[in-house]
C-alpha positions, 0 to 999 in steps of 0.5 A: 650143635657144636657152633650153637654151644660155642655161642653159649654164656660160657663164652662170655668175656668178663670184662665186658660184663664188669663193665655192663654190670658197673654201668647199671650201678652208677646209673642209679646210685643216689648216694654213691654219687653224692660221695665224691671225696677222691679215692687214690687207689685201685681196690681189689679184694674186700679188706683192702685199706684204701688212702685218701690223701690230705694235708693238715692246715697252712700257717700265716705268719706276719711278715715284719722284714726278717727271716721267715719260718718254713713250715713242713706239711703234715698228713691229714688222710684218712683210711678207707676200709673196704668192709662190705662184699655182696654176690650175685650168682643166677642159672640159665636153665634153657641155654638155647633161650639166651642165644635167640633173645640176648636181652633176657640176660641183660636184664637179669645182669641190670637186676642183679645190679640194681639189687645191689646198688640198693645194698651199697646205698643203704650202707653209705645211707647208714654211714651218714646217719651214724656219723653226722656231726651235725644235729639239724631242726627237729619238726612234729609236723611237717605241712608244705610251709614248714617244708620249706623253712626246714630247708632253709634250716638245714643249707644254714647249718652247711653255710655256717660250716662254710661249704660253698654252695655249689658243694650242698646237697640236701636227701630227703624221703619221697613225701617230702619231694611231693611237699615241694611239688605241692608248694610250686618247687616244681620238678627241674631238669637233671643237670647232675650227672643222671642222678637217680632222685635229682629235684631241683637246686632252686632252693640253694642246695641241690635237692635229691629224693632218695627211697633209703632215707627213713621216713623221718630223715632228712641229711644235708651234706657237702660232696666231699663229707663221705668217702666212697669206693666200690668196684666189680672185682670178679664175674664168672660164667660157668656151668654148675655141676649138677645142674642143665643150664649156664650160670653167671656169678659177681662180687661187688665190694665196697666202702665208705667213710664220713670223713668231714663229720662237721659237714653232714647233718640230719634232721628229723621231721614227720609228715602232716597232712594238708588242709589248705595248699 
């Protein structure tokens, strides 16, 4: 019995299970991938003020000859806080169980992560929403056709704030991915990065589904409007006092920024029923 429990979860190494529980989360984002604003440092503890470098605009000058003025560059970061915390922390009563069928631990660890990649998504979903400079077209009914225009009325505000296209993304709710479907935008192969909810770019933007988008919400943005920064900062395996059994506990800390408000819209839009496809 001695050897058995020396194999418990007790053992476990915890950067392994950071690691494994990290992995789960990025798989399954949506909008914590479509935040790519480069993030400089390590974070360590919720609270924690994260610098994300920039530099203010670049003069021209006409040059006639003469001498010619140097410019110095000017700091134009911004401030990441890391303002939200969620934990796991679940027992397994039968430690004999999870010696003979490991898997019963990876799966409640990829549930834990999933919980928790929804928490984080539906804050940066949240974030986006209360800070989008931009407003887009606002549609009562929404059939395949008008599905479409709307699209093309969201990339134009993007184009206008002069985002490249290889850099727009439009989110939408599920029913508007199936509009697309009905209209012949079929379904494409994932070609970005195993995002959760990628449809298609045939459009211009790249076009995600996302189950946190409100039923009457669509944003467009550019992949470097939102900051984003998340880590696993502890996980511990352990036995609870007054309880039979082994235990796994973690904390996931996070934030996010809009920081190109001029570069993210929304729009509103309901869903009509269709007659005729």
């Amino acid at each position: 019995m001695k050897g058995v429990r020396q194999m418990a979860i007790l053992n476990a190494i915890p950067e392994l299970w950071n690691a494994a529980m990290m992995d789960e989360m990025q798989k399954s984002h949506v909008y914590g991938k479509i935040c790519r604003c480069k993030i400089d440092a390590p974070i360590k503890r919720q609270g924690d003020a994260v610098h994300i470098s920039g530099i203010g605009d670049i003069d021209i000058g006409r040059y006639d000859g003469g001498d010619i003025s140097l410019q110095s560059l000017t700091d134009a970061g911004v401030t990441l806080r890391i303002t939200e915390a969620d934990y796991f922390n679940f027992i397994v009563d039968d430690v004999d169980a999870i010696q003979s069928n490991s898997a019963l631990m990876k799966e409640a660890t990829r549930k834990a992560a999933y919980k928790m990649k929804d928490e984080a998504d539906k804050f940066i979903y949240d974030t986006m929403v209360a800070n989008a400079a931009l407003s887009g077209p606002t549609e009562g009914t929404l059939d395949v056709t008008a599905a479409i225009s709307n699209i093309a009325e969201m990339d134009l505000l993007l184009k206008e704030a002069e985002v490249p296209k290889e850099q727009r993304w439009i989110t939408m709710p599920h029913w508007m991915g199936t509009k697309l479907l009905l209209a012949g935008i079929y379904h494409a192969q994932d070609l970005k990065g195993n995002i959760n909810g990628f449809v298609t770019n045939v459009l211009g933007p790249d076009l995600y589904e996302s189950g946190q988008n409100a039923a009457t919400v669509i944003l467009a943005g550019s992949y470097g409007a939102v900051a984003y920064a998340e880590q696993i900062i502890e996980t511990e395996a352990y036995k609870p006092e007054k309880r039979f059994g082994d235990a796994l506990k973690g904390l996931h800390v996070y934030g996010a920024k809009v920081v190109k408000p001029n570069e993210l819209a929304i729009g509103a839009f309901t869903e009509s029923t269709e007659t005729v496809i």
